[in-house]
C-alpha positions in Angstrom: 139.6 163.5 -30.8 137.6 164.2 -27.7 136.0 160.7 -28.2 138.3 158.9 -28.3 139.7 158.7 -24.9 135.3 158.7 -23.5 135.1 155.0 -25.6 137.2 153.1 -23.3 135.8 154.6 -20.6 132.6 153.9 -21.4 133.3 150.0 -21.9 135.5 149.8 -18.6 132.1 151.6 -16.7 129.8 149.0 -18.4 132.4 146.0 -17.4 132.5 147.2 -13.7 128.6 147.5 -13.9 128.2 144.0 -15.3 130.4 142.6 -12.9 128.9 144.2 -9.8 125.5 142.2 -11.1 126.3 139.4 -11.4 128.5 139.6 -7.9 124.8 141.0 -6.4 122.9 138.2 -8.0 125.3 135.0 -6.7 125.6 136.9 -3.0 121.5 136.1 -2.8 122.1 132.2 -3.2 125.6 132.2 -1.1 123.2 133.5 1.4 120.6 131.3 1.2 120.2 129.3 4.6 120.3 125.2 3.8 117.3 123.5 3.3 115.7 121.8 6.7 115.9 118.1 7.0 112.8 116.7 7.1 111.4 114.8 9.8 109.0 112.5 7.8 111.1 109.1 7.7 110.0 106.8 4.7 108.9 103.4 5.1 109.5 100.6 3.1 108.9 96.8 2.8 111.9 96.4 4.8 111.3 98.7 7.7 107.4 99.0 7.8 107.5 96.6 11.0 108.7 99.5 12.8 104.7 101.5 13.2 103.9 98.1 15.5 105.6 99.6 18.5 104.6 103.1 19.8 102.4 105.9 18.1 102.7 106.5 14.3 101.0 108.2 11.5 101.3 107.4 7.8 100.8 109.0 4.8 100.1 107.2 1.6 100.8 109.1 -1.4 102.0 109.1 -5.3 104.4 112.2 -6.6 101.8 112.7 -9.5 99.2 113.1 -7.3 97.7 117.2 -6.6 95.8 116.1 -3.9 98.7 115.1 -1.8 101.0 117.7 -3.0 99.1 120.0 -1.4 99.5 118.1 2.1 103.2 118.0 2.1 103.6 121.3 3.8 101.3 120.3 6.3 102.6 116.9 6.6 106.1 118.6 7.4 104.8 120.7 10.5 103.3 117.7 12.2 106.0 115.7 11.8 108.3 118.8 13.4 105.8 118.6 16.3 105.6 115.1 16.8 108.4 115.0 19.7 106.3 117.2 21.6 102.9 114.9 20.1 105.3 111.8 21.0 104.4 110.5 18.1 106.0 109.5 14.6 105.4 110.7 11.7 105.9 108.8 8.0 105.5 108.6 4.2 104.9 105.9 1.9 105.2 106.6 -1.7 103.0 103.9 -3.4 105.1 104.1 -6.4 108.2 103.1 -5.0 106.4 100.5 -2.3 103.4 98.7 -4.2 103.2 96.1 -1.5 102.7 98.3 1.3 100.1 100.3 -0.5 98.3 96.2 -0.7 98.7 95.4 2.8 97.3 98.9 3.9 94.7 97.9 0.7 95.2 101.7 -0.1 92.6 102.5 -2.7 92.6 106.4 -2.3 95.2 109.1 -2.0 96.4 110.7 -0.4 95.5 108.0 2.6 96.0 108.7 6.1 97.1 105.9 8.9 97.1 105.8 12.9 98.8 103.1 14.5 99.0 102.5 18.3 100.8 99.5 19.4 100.3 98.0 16.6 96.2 98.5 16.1 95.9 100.2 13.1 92.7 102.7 12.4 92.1 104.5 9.3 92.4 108.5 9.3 89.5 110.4 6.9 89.9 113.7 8.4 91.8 116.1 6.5 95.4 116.9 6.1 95.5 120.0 7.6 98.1 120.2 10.7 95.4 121.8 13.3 93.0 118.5 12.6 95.8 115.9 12.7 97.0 117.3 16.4 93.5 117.7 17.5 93.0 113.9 16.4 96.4 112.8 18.5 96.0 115.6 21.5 92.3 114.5 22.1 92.3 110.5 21.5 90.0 111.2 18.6 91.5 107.9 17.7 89.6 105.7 20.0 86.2 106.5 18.7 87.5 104.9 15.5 86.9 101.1 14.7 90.4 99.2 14.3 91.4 97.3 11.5 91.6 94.2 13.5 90.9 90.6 11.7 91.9 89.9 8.0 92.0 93.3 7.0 94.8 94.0 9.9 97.7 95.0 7.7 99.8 92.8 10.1 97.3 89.6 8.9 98.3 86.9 6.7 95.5 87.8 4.5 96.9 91.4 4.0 100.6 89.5 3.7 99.1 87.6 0.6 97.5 90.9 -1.0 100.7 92.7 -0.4 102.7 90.0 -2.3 100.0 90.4 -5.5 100.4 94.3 -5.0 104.4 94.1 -5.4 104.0 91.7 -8.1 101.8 93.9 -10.2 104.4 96.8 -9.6 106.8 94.8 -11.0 105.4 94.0 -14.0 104.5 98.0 -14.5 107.9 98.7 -14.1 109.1 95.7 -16.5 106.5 97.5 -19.4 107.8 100.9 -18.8 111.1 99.0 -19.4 110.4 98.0 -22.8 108.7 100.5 -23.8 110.3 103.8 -22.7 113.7 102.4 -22.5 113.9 100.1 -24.9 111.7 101.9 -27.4 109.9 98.5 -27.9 105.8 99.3 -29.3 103.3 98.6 -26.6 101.7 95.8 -28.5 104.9 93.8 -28.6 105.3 94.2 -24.4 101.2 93.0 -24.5 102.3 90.0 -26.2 105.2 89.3 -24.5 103.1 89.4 -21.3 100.2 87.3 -22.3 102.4 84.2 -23.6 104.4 84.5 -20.4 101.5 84.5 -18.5 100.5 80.8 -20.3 103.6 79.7 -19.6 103.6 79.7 -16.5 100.2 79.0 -16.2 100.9 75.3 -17.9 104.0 75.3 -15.8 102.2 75.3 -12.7 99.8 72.9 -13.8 102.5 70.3 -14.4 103.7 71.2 -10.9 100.4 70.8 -9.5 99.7 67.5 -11.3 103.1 65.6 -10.7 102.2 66.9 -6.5 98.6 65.0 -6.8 100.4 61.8 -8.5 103.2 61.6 -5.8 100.6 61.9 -2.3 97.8 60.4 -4.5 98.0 56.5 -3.0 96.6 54.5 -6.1 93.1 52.1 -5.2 94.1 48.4 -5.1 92.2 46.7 -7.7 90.5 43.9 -6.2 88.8 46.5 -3.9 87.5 48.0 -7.3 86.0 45.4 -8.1 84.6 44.5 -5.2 83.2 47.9 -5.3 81.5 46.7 -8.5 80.5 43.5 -7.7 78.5 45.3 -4.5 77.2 47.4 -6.7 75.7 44.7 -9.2 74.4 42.5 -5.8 73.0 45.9 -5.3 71.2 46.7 -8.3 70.2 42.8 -8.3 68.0 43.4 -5.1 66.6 46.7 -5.9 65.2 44.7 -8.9 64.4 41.2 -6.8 62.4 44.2 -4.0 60.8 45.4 -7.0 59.5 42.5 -8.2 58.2 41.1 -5.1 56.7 44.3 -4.5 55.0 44.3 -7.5 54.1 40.6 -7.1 52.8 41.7 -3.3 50.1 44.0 -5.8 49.0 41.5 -8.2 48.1 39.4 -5.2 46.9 42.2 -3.3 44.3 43.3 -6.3 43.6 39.1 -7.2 42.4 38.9 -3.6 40.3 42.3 -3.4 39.0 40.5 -7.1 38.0 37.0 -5.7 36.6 39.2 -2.4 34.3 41.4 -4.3 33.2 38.0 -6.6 32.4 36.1 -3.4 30.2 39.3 -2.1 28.7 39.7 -5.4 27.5 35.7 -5.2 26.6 36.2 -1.5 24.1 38.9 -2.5 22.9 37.7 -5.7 21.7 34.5 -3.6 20.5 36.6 -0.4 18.6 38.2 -3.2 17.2 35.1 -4.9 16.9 33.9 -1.1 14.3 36.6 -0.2 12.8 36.1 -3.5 12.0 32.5 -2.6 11.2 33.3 0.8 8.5 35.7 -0.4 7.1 33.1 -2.8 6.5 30.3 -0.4 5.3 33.0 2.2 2.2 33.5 -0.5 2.2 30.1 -1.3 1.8 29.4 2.4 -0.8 32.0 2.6 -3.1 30.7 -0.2 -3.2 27.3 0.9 -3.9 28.7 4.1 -6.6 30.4 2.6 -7.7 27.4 0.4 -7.8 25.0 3.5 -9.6 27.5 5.6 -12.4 28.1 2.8 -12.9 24.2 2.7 -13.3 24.2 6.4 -16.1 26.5 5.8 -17.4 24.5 3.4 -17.5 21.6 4.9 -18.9 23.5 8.0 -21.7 24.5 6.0 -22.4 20.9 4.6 -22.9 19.8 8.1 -26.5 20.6 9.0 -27.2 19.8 5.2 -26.0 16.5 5.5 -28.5 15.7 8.6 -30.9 17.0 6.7 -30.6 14.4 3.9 -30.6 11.4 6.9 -33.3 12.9 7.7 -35.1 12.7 4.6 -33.8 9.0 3.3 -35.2 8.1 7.3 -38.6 9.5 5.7 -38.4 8.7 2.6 -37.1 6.1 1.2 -37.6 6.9 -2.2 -34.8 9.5 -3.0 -32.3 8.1 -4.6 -28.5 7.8 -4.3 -27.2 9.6 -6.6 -28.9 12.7 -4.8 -26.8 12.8 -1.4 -23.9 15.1 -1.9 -20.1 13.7 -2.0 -17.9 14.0 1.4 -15.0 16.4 1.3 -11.9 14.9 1.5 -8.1 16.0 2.7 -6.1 14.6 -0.1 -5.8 17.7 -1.9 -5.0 19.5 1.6 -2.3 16.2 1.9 -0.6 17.1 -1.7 -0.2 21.1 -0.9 1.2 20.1 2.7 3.9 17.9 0.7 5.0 20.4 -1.5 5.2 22.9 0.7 7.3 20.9 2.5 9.6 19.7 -0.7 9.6 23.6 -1.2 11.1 24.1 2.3 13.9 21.4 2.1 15.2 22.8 -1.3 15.4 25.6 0.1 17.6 25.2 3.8 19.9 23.1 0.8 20.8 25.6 -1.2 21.6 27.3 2.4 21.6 31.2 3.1 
């Protein structure tokens, strides 16, 4: 009996207890003050012109990425300061913005931006609020070489890989598509892919071939061949050079031929020249010799000869046949003449 009335009690207590929980635990979020606004504006293709007037810093960054996670508080508390940095703080995520990430050529993240009228230098210091207002405060910035040329992000170079970047994120987001949407096998959105790409591979070949036929002005044809028939004449006195040329040679080596022949000749008969020369020289020589030894014969006979008058004047009775015969010049006469015949053949054959 003395329970009964304690049961109802019991459950209105744990009713008023329950109640005053779950009051305590909503009053805590009531409470709560609303989250900031944040002060990092996002850039996109269609607003990124905006960092070529004043002073801006960009952030380059992908939600899956730790790395930048871990700058976003960071990020947020320069930003808040960047009225009394006048300066402007942003965010690109290169998810969303594919193009921007290939005009910026944005091949690390998180990646870190400066721009100044638009000049554009790249940022490699870390995320970390005191370095990023030390970089703005001091003019760190002007130590650092600008992007200036081709890789300007502003260029019509970085315009073109900006267009191939968004391209490519296009196509990512067409295969997560079909296959996370769709349900569609990997393999089948490979395929689907590849044969597109040949499509339109062929496709602009045709468009590239029916540009060249319509500026292509087509050769007239009697200037083609009159092209040929200069290039036949042509040919035709390349070969007429080459044979005169080679006609020049055989007359060339002919005439060194009948040269050496002729100086051959001339020496054999200087030779045979000096031979006779020597010849008659000692044929000259013994005849001198010969005529010279009859001289001295003769000379000799002389006083021999008076003796012999002499002796006929006494006596009368020697004979004839005793007295000794007279030298003659007849055979001094015949060596003269062919010494001279000798001579005459010789100044006819001639040197």
């Amino acid at each position: 009996m003395a329970g009964g009335p304690c049961g109802p009690l019991q459950t209105v207590l744990l009713a008023v207890l329950f109640a005053a929980v779950v009051v305590a635990a909503a009053e805590p979020e009531q409470a709560a003050p609303p989250a900031e606004r944040s002060l990092v504006q996002p850039m996109t293709a269609s607003n990124w012109t905006l960092v070529m007037e004043g002073e801006w810093m960009l952030k380059f960054y992908a939600p899956w990425c730790p790395s930048c996670q871990q700058t976003d508080a960071e990020w947020e508390t320069f930003a808040r300061n960047g009225e009394i940095l006048q300066i402007s703080v942003g965010k690109v995520d290169v998810i969303q913005e594919p193009g921007l990430s290939g005009r910026f050529f944005v091949t690390t993240l998180p990646a870190f931006f400066h721009a100044k009228d638009g000049i554009f230098r790249r940022y490699r210091g870390p995320g970390i609020f005191e370095d990023l207002q030390n970089y703005i405060v001091e003019k760190k910035w002007q130590s650092v070489e600008p992007l200036t040329g081709w890789k300007s992000p502003a260029s019509l170079t970085m315009s073109g890989m900006a267009g191939l970047f968004s391209i490519s994120g296009k196509i990512w987001h067409l295969h997560n598509y079909f296959t996370v949407t769709l349900g569609i096998p990997v393999w089948c959105s490979y395929v689907f892919f590849v044969v597109a790409t040949l499509v339109f591979g062929l496709f602009m070949g045709l468009v590239l071939v029916v540009i060249s036929e319509c500026f292509h002005v087509p050769r007239p044809r009697h200037s083609s061949d009159c092209s040929e028939q200069n290039q036949t004449s042509e040919e035709a006195q390349r070969a007429e050079q080459l044979q005169d040329a080679e006609e020049e040679k055989d007359d060339s080596n002919e005439e060194e031929n009948k040269d050496s022949l002729v100086d051959e000749e001339e020496e054999e008969k200087e030779d045979l020249g000096d031979e006779d020369e020597v010849e008659e020289e000692e044929e000259e020589d013994n005849l001198a010799a010969g005529v010279d030894e009859e001289r001295s014969e003769a000379n000799d006979q002389g006083p021999l000869r008076e003796g012999s008058m002499a002796e006929e004047e006494v006596g009368p009775e020697k004979t004839e046949g005793d007295i000794p015969e007279q030298p003659s010049s007849a055979d001094t006469q015949v060596a003269g003449d062919s010494l001279r015949q000798r001579k005459s053949q010789h100044a006819d054959k001639g040197p």
